[in-house]
N, CA, C and O of each residue as an XYZ file, in Angstrom:
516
protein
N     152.091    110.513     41.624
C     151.479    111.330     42.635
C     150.153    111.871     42.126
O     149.937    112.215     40.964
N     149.317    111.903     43.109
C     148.039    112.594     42.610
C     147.862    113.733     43.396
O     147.975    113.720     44.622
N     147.432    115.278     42.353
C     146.938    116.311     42.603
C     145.377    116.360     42.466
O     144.682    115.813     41.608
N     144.827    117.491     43.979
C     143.661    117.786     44.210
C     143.635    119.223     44.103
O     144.176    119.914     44.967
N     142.943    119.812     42.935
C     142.402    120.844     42.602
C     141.125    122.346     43.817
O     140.029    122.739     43.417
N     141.480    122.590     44.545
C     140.468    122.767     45.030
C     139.675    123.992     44.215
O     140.227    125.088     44.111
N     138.640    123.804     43.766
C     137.748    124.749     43.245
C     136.847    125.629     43.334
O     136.450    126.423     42.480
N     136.381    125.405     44.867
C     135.402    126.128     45.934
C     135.893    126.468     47.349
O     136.607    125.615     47.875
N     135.690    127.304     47.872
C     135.580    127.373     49.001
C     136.315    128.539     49.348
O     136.344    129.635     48.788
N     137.065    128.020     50.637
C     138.410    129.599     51.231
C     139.636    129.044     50.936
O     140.645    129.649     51.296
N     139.748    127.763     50.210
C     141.126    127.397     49.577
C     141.045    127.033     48.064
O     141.505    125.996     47.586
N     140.417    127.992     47.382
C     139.684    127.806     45.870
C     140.834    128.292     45.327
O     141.225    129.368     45.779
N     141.670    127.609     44.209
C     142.845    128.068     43.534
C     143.900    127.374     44.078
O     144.743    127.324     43.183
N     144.306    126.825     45.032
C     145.271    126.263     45.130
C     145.035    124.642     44.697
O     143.918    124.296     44.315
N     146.029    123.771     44.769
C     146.120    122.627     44.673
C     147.156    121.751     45.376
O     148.352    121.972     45.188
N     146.739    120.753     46.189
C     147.413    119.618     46.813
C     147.844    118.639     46.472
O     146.991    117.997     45.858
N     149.073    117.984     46.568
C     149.551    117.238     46.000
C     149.482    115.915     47.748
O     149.529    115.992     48.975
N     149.369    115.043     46.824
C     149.035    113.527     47.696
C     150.831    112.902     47.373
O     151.119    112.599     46.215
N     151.522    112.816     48.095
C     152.518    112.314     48.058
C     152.938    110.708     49.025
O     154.062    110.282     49.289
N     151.522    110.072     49.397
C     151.585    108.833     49.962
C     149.978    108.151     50.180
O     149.021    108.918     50.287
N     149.801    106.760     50.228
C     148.261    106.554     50.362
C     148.393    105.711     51.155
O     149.387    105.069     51.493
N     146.602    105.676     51.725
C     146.029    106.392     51.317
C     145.973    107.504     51.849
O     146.789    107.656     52.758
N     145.281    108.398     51.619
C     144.628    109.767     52.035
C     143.671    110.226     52.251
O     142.675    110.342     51.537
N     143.938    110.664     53.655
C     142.283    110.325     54.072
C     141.815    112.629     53.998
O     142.600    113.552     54.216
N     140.117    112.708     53.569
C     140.370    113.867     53.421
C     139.137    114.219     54.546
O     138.517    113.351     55.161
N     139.006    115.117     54.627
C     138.023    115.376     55.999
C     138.142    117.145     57.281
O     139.101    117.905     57.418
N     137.317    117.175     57.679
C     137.770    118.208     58.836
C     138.790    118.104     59.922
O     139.388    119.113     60.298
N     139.011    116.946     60.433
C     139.566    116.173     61.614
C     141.170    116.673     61.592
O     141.663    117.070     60.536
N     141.856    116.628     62.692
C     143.370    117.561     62.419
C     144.084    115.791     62.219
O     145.253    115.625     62.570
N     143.533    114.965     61.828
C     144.529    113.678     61.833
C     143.775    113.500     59.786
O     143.938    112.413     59.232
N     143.334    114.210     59.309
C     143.150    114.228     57.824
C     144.575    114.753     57.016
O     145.381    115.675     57.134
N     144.406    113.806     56.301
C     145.927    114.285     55.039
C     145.602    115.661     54.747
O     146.282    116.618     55.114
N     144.406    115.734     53.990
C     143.854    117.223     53.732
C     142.553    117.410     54.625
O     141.726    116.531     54.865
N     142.536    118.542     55.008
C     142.122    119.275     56.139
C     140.947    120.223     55.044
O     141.205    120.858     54.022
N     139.991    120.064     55.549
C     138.842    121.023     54.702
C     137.596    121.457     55.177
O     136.532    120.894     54.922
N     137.771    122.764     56.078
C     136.879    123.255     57.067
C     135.603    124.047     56.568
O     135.062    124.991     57.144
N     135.265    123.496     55.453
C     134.053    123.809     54.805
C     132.517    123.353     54.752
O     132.595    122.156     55.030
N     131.364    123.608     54.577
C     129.888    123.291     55.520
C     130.214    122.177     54.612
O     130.890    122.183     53.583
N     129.418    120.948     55.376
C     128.989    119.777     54.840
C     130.234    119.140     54.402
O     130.267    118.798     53.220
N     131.454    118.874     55.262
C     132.260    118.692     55.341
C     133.050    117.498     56.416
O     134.099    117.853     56.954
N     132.492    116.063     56.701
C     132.286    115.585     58.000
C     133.879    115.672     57.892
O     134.573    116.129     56.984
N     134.231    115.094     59.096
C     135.437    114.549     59.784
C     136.440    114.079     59.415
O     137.589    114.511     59.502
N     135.819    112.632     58.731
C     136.568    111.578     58.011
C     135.460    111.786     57.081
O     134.401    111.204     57.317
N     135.568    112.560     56.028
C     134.722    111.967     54.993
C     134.580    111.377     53.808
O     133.555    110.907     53.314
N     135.934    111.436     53.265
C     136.442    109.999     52.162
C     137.767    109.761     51.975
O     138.538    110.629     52.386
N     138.335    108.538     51.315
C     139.312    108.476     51.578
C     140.022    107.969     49.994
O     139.310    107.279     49.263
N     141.320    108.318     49.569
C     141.791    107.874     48.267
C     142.325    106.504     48.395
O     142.658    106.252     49.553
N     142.477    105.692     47.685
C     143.913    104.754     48.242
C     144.278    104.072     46.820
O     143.293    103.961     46.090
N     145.386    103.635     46.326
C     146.149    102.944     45.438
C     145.876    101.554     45.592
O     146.161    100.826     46.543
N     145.185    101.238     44.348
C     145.427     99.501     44.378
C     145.927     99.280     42.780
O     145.036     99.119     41.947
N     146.833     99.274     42.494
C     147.416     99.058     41.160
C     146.702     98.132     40.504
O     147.196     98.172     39.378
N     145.585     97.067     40.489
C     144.839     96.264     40.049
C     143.898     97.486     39.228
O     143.589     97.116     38.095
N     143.529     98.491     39.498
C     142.590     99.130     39.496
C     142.818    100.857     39.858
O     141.803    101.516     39.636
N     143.508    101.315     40.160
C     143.845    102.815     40.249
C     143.716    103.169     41.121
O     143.803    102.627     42.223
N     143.387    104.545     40.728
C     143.294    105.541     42.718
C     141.644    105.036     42.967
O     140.821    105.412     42.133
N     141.156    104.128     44.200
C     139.659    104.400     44.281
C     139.790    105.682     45.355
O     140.711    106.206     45.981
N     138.086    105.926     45.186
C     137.682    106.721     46.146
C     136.704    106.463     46.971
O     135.649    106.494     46.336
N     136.536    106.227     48.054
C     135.768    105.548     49.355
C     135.697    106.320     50.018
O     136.649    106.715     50.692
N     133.566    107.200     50.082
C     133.276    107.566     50.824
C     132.850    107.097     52.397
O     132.876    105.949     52.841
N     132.590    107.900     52.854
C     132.182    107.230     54.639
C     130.476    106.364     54.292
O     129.536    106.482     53.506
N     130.757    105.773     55.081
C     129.140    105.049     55.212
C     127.470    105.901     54.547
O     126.478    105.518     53.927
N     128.006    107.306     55.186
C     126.688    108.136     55.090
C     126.655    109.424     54.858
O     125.769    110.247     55.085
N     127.998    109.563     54.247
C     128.939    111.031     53.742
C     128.229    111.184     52.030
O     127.967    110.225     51.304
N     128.089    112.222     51.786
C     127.429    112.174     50.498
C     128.699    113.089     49.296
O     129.111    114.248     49.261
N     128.957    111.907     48.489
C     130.020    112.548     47.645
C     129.915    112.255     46.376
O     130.061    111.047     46.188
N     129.642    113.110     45.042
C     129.260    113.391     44.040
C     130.616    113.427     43.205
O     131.501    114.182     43.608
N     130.912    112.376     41.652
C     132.058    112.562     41.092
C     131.137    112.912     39.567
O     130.352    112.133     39.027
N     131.451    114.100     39.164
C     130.916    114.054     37.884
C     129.913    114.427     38.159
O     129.178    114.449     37.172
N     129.347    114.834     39.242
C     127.690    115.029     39.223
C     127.008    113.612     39.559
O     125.784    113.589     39.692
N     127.612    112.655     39.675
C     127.226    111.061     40.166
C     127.373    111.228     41.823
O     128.240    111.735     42.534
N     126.228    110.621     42.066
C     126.544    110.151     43.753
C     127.171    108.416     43.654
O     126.915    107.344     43.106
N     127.995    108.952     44.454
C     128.540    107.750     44.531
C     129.241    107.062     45.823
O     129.576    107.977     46.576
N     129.554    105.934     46.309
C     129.989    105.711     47.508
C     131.554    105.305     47.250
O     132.492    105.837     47.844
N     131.682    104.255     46.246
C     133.417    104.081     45.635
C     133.543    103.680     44.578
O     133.236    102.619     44.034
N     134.183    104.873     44.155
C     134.929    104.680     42.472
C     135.898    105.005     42.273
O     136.534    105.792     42.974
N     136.479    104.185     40.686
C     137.698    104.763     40.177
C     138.357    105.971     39.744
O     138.562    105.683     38.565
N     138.901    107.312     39.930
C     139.129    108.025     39.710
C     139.918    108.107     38.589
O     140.765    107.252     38.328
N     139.671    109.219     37.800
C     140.233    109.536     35.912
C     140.534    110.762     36.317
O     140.020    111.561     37.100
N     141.789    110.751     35.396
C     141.863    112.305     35.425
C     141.440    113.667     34.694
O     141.519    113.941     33.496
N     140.929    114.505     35.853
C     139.924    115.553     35.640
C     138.705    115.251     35.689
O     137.810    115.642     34.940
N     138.606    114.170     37.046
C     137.339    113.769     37.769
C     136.698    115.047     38.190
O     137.626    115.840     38.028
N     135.667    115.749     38.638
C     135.238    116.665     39.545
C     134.791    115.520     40.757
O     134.303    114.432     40.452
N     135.049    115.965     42.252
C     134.461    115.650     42.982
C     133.735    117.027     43.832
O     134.057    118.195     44.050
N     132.936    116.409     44.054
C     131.659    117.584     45.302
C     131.367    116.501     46.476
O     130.834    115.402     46.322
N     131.929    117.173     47.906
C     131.756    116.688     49.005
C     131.218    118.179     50.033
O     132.014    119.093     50.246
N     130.608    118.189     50.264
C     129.798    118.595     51.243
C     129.534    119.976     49.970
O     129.072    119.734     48.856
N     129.991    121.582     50.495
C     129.727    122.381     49.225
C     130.993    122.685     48.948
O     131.160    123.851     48.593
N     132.084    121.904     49.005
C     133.328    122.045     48.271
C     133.124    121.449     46.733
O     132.149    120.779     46.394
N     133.858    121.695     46.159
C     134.411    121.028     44.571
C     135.793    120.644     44.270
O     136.597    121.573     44.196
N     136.036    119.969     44.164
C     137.803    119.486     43.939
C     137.927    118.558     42.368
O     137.277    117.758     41.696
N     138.664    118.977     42.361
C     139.522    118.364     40.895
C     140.536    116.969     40.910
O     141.638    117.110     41.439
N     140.292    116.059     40.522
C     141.401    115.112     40.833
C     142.135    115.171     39.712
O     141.496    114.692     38.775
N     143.515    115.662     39.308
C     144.501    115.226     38.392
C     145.761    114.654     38.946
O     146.233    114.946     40.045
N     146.298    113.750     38.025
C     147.323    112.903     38.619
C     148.739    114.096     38.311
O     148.641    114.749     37.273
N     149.626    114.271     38.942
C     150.640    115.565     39.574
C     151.617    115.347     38.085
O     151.971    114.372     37.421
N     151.775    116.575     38.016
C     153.466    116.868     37.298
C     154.077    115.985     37.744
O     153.922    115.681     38.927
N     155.093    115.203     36.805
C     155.972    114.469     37.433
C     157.687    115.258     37.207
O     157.991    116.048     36.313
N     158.436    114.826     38.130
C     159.192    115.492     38.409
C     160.669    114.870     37.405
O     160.959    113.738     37.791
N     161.469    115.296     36.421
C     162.799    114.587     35.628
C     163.729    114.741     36.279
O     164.232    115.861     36.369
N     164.419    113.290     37.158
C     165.632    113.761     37.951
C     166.409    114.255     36.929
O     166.126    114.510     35.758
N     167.604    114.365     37.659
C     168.801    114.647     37.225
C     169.768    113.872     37.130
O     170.302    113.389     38.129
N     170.162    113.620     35.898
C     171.385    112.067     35.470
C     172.178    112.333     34.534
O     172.274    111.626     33.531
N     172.748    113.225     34.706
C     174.210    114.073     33.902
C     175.094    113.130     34.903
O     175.808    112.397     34.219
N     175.270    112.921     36.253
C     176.429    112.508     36.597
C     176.695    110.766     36.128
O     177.585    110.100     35.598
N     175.102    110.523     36.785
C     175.306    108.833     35.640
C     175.332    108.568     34.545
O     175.752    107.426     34.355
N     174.899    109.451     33.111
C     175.190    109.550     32.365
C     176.986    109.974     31.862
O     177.636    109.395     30.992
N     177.241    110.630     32.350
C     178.719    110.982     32.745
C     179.650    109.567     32.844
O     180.654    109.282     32.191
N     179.124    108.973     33.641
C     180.131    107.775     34.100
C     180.056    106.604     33.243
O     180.863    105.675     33.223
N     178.794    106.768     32.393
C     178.515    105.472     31.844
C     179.132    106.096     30.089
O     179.529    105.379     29.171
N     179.052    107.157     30.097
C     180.272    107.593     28.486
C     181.751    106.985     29.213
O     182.348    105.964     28.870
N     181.954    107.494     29.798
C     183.340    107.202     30.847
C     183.509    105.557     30.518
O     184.260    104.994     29.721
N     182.708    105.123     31.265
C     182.939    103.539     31.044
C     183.361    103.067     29.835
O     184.458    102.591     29.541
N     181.967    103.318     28.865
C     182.091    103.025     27.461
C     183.201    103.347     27.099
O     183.949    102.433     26.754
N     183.710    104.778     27.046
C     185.370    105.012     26.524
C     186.459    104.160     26.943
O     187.427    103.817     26.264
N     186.162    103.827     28.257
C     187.539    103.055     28.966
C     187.240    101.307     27.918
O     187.993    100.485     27.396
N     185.883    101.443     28.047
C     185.735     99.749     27.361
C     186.577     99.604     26.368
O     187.584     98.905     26.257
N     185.915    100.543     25.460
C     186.417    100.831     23.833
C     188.133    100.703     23.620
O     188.655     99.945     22.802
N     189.075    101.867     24.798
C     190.025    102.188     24.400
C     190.875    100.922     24.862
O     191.935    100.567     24.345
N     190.079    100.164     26.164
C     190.809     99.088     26.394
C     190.892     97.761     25.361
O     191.841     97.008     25.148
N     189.824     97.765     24.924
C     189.684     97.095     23.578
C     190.848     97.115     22.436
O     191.472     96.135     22.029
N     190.966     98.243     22.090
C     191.944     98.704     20.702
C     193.375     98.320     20.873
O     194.196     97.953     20.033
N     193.498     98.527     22.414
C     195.155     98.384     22.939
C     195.220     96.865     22.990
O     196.312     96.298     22.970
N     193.885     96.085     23.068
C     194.251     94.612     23.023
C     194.304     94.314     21.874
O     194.845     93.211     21.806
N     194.027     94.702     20.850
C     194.010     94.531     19.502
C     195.504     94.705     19.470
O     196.205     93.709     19.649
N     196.048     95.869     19.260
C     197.315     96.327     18.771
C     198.129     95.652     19.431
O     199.173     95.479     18.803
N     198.107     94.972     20.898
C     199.064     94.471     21.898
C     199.157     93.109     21.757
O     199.792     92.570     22.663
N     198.628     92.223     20.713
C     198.295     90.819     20.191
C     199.617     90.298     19.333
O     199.912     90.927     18.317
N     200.157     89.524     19.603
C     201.044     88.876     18.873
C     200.979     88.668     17.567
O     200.104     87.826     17.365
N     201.429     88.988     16.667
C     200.921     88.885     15.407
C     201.536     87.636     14.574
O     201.166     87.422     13.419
């Protein structure tokens, strides 16, 4: 999962987590993230996953978006990119990942192993000698 830092604006301090791609970010109420800040178009860039190559980032045709202080139209994103789109600032880091929980499959698979083992020994001892 990838997290967006926001660093400017009236949502400065929080951070968004991208939980599907791509993601499109923009003013528009059909944007993944919603960001009602000046110089801020509509649709104005978008993330997407290509495992060949990572998260790119693809601005609009004529949207002006700065990574690093680079203008740029589409690049690969690293983590603890800065991006600047209109007078926002955002942070790209890739998210906490989350450690299920596997006590119960772990559980079953000692279980198993024991039943293997003990069934084992009784064939030993239960062998015609």
């Amino acid at each position: 999962m990838v997290q967006l830092k926001i660093l400017s604006g009236k949502k400065a301090g929080t951070a968004w987590v991208a939980r599907r791609f791509p993601v499109r970010i923009g003013r528009s109420a059909g944007a993944d993230l919603q960001l009602e800040e000046s110089g801020v178009w509509d649709e104005h860039l978008q993330l997407d996953f290509k495992p060949a190559e990572g998260i790119v980032l693809s601005a609009q045709p004529d949207a002006l978006v700065a990574v690093n202080g680079q203008a740029v139209h589409q690049t690969v994103l690293r983590n603890g990119d800065a991006i600047d789109l209109g007078s926002l600032k955002l942070q790209f880091w890739l998210a906490d990942t989350r450690q299920t929980d596997l006590r119960l499959r772990e559980g079953f698979t000692w279980a198993a192993i024991a039943a293997i083992s003990i069934g084992q020994v009784a064939l030993i001892y239960a062998m015609p000698r």
